[in-house]
C-alpha positions as CSV (number, residue, x, y, z in Angstrom):
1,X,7.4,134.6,95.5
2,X,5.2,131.5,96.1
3,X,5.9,131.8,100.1
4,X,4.5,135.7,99.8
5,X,1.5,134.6,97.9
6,X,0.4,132.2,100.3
7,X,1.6,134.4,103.1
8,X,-1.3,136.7,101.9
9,X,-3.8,134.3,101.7
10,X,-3.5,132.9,104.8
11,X,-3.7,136.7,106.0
12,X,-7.0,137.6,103.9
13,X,-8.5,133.9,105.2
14,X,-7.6,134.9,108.9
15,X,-8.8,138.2,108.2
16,X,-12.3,137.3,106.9
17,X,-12.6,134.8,110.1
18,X,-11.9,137.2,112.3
19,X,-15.0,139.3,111.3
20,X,-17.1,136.6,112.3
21,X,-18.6,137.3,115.6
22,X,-22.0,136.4,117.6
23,X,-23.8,138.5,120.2
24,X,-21.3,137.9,123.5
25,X,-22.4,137.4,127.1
26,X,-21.1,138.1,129.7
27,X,-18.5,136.5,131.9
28,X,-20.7,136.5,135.0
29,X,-23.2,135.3,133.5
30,X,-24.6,131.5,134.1
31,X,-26.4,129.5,131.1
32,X,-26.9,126.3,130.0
33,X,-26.1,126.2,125.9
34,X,-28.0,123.4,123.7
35,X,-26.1,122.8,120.6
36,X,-28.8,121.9,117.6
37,X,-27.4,120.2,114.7
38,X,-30.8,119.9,112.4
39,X,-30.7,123.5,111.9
40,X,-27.4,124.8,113.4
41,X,-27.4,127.1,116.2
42,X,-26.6,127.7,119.7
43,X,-29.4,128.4,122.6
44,X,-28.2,130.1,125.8
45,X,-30.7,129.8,128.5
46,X,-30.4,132.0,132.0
47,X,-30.5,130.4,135.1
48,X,-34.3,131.6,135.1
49,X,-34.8,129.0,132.8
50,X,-35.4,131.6,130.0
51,X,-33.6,132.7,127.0
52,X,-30.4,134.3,126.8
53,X,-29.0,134.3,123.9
54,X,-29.1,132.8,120.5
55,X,-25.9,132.1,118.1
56,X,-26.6,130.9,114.6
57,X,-24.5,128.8,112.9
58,X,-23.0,128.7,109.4
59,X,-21.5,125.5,109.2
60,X,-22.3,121.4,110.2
61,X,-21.3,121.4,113.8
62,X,-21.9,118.1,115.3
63,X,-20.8,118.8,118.4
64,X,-19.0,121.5,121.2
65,X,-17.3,122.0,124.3
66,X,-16.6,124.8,127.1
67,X,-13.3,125.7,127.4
68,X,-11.8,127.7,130.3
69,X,-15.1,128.6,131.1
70,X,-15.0,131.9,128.6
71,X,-14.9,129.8,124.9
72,X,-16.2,127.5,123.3
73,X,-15.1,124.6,120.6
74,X,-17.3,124.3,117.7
75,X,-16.2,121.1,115.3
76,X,-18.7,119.1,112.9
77,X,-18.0,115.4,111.2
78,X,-17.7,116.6,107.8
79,X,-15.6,119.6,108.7
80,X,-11.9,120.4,108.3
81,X,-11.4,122.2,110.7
82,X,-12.6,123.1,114.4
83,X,-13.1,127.0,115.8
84,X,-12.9,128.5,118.9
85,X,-15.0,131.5,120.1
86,X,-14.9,133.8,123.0
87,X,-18.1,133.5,124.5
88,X,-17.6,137.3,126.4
89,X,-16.8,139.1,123.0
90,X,-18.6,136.3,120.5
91,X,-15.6,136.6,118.7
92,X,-13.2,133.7,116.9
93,X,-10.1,133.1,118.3
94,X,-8.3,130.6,117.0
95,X,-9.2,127.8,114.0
96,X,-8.1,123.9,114.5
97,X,-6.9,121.5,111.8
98,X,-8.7,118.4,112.7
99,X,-9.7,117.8,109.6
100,X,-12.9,115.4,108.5
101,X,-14.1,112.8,110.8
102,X,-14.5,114.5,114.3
103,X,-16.7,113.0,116.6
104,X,-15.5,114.3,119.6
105,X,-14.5,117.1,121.7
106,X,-13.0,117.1,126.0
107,X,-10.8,120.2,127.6
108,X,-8.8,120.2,130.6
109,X,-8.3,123.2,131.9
110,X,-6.6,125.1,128.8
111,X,-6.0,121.9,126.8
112,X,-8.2,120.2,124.2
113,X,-8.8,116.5,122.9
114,X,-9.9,115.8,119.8
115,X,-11.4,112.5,118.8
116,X,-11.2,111.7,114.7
117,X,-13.0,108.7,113.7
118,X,-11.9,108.8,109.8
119,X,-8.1,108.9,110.8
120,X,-8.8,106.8,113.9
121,X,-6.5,109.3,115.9
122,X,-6.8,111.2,119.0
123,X,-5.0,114.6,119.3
124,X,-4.3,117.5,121.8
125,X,-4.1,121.0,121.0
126,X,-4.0,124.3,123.5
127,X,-6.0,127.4,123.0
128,X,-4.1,128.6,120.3
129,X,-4.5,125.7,117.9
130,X,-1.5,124.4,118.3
131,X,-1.0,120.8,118.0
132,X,0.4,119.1,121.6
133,X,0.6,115.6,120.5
134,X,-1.8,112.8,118.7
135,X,-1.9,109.1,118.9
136,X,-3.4,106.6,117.2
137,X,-6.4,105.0,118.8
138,X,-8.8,101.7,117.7
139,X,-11.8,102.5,115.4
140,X,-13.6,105.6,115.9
141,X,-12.7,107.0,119.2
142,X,-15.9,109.0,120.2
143,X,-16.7,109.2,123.9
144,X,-13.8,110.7,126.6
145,X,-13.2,111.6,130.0
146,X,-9.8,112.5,132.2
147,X,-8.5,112.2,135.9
148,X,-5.3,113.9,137.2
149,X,-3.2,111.4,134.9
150,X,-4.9,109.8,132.0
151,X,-7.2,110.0,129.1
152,X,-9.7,107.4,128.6
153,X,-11.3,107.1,124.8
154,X,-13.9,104.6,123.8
155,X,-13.6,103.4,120.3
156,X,-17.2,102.9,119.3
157,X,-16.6,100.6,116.0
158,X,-14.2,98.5,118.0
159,X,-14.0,96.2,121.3
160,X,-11.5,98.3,123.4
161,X,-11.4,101.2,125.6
162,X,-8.0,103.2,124.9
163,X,-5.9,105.0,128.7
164,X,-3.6,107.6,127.3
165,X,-1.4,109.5,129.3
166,X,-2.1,113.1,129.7
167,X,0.4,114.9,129.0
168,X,1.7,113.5,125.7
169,X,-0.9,111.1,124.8
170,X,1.9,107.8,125.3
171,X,-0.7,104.6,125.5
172,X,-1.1,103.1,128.7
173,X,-3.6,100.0,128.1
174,X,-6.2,98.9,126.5
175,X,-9.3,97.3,128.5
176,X,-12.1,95.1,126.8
177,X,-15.8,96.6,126.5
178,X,-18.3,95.9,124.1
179,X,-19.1,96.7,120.6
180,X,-20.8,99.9,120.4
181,X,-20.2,101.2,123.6
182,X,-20.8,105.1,124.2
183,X,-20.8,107.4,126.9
184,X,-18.6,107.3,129.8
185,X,-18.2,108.6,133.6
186,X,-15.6,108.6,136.0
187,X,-17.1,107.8,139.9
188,X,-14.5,107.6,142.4
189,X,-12.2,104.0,141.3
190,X,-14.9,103.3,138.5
191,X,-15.5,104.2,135.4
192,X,-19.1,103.6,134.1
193,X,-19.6,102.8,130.5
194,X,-23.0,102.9,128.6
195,X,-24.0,102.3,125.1
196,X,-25.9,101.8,121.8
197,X,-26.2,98.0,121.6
198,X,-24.9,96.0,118.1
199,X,-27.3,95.4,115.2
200,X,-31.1,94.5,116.7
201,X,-29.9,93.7,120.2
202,X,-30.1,97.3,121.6
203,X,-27.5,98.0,125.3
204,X,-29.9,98.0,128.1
205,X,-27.0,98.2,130.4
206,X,-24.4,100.5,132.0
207,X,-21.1,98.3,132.7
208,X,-18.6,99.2,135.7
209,X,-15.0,98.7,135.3
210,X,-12.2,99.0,137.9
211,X,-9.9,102.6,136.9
212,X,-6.6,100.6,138.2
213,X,-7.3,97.0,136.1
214,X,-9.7,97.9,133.4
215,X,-11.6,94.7,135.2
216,X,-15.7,94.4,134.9
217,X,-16.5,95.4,138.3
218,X,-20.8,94.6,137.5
219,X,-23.6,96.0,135.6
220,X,-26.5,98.2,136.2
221,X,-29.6,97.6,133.8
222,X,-30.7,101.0,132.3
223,X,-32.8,100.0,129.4
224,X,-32.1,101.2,126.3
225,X,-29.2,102.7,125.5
226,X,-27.3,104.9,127.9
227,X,-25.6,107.0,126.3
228,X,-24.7,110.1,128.7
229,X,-24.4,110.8,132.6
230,X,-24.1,113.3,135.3
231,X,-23.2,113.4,138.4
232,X,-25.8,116.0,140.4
233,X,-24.2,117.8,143.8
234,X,-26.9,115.4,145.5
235,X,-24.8,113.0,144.9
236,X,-26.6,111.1,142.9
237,X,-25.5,109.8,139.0
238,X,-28.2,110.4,136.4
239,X,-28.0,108.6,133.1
240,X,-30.1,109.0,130.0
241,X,-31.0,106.3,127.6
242,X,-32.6,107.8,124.4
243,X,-34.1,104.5,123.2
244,X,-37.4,104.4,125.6
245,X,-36.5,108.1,126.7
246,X,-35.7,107.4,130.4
247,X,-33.3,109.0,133.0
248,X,-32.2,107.1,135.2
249,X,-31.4,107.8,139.1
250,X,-28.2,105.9,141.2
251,X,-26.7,105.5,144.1
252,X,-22.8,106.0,143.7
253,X,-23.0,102.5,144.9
254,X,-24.7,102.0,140.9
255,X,-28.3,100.8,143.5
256,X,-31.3,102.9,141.2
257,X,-33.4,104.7,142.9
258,X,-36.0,106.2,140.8
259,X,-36.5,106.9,136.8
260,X,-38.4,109.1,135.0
261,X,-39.9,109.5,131.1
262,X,-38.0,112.9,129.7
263,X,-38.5,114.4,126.3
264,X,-38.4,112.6,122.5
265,X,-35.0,111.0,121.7
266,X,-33.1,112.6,124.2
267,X,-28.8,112.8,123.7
268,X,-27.5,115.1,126.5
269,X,-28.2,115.6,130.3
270,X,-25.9,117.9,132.3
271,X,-27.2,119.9,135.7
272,X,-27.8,123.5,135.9
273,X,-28.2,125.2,139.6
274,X,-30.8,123.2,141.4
275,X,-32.2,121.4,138.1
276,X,-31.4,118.4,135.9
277,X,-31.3,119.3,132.4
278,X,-32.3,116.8,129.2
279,X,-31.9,117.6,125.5
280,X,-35.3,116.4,123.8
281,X,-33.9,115.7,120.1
282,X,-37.3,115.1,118.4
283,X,-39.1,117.6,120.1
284,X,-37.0,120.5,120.2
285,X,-36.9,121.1,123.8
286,X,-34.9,121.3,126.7
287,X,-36.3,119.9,129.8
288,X,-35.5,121.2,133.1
289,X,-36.3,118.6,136.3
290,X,-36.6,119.2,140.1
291,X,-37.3,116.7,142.9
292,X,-38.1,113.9,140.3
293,X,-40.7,116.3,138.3
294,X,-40.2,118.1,134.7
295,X,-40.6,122.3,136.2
296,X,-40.6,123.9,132.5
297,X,-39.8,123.2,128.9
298,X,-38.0,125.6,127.1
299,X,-38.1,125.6,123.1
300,X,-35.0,125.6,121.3
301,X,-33.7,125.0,117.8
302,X,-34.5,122.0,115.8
303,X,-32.3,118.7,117.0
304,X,-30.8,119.8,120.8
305,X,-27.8,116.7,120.4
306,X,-25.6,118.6,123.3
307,X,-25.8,120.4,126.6
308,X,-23.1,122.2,128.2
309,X,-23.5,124.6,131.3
310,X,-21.7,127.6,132.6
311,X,-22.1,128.4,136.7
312,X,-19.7,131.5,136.8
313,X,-21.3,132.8,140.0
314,X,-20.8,129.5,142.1
């Protein structure tokens, strides 16, 4: 009797989710999304650098991620669990127990990583929800990026970055970084590592390290704090560092070539089409740049923290 009670239950809750929908767009369609966490919602912006779409949130999402290019992976810090929605039909497909303490979200392809930084884990799932495999990781894994083979997780309360295999999440190594480290990108042999800076003495650097050895390959100064990059189809690797609000231009060689001043307290830069994009946290505006100049400002929802872009058409 018990096992038919909660049988029903866990019909009615699936039931109720699966009325929640937003409006859907398109699968053609090409946007970049800001994901605003002061006053949750979604903003979709078209690639004329107007708006789209809106989604408002119910719940304390801290963060997202695309997924297959048609969904998208809602989770918050304080949630228990993560959702995925279908971004053509707005509609949830599938809920996640991560449980509280996600700070962190990466897919490949149809698989997704989830970073906990309360249970100090890191754990796989596929579009279903269905748990692949976790492992345990150093204190609170945040920042992540993948090649062919391996995961690599930055543990921002702890001195280590963590190389997990792929496919089942067996640890490979461990390499030395610095306290407080965030934000990571993968350039050829090299992985670039940015970061917050411990107590008063803020990072004014981004740090190279060797894929094969985990060995510090140099550093690049990028004062303060880097804390996200992109690489542009130029070429070129952009970083932004949200303590003097900077982005910064490199070679892939790490040389800089030029910076700019972009937005209040910005978080997030991705590309979009021909345009670097910036998330302006205190001033509630995403910031589209050409050829080294800021082309419009669009107004979002309050607190832009992250930027993800879909280029269907290319």
């Amino acid at each position: 009797m018990r096992k038919i009670v909660g049988l029903l239950f866990l019909c009615g809750v699936m039931g109720a989710c699966s009325d929640k929908t937003f409006p859907p767009i398109d699968s053609s369609t090409d946007f970049v999304a800001s994901l605003n966490t002061l006053e949750p919602s979604i903003n979709f912006i078209s690639e004329n650098l107007e708006s789209l779409e809106t989604w408002e949130l119910d719940k304390a999402y801290t963060g997202f991620e695309l997924v297959s290019d048609d969904y998208i992976f809602l989770y918050g810090y304080t949630l228990e669990e993560a959702e995925l929605f279908q971004i053509s039909t707005g509609k949830l497909i599938a809920t996640y127990p991560v449980h509280e303490g996600v700070t962190f979200a990466y897919a490949v392809d149809e698989t997704i990583f989830v970073a906990n930084g309360k249970e100090n884990t890191v754990t796989s799932f596929d579009q279903q929800g269905n748990r692949i495999a976790k492992a345990d990781a150093g204190r609170y894994p945040m920042s992540m990026i993948a090649d062919n083979k391996n995961l690599y997780v930055i543990n921002f309360k702890d001195t280590l970055l963590s190389v997990y295999n792929l496919n089942d999440l067996k640890l490979v190594s461990n390499w030395d970084i610095p306290k407080s480290s965030h934000g990571i990108h993968l350039n050829d042999n090299e992985l670039w590592i940015g970061g917050h800076g411990e107590g008063s003495q803020a990072n004014k650097v981004i740090s190279k390290y060797n894929i094969q050895s985990g060995e510090l390959q140099g550093e690049m100064e990028a004062p303060m704090m880097p804390i996200d990059f992109v690489e542009a189809s130029n070429g070129f690797i952009y970083t932004v560092s949200h303590g003097n609000n900077y982005v910064y231009k490199f070679t892939k060689e790490g040389e800089l070539v030029s910076s700019i001043k972009v937005g209040a307290n910005p978080f997030s830069i991705t590309t979009f089409d021909e345009s670097l994009v910036v998330a302006g946290y205190d001033d509630h505006q995403i910031h589209f740049l050409q050829n080294g100049e800021v082309i419009k400002k669009v107004p979002v929802g309050k607190g832009p923290f992250q930027l993800i872009t879909r280029e269907a058409s290319k």
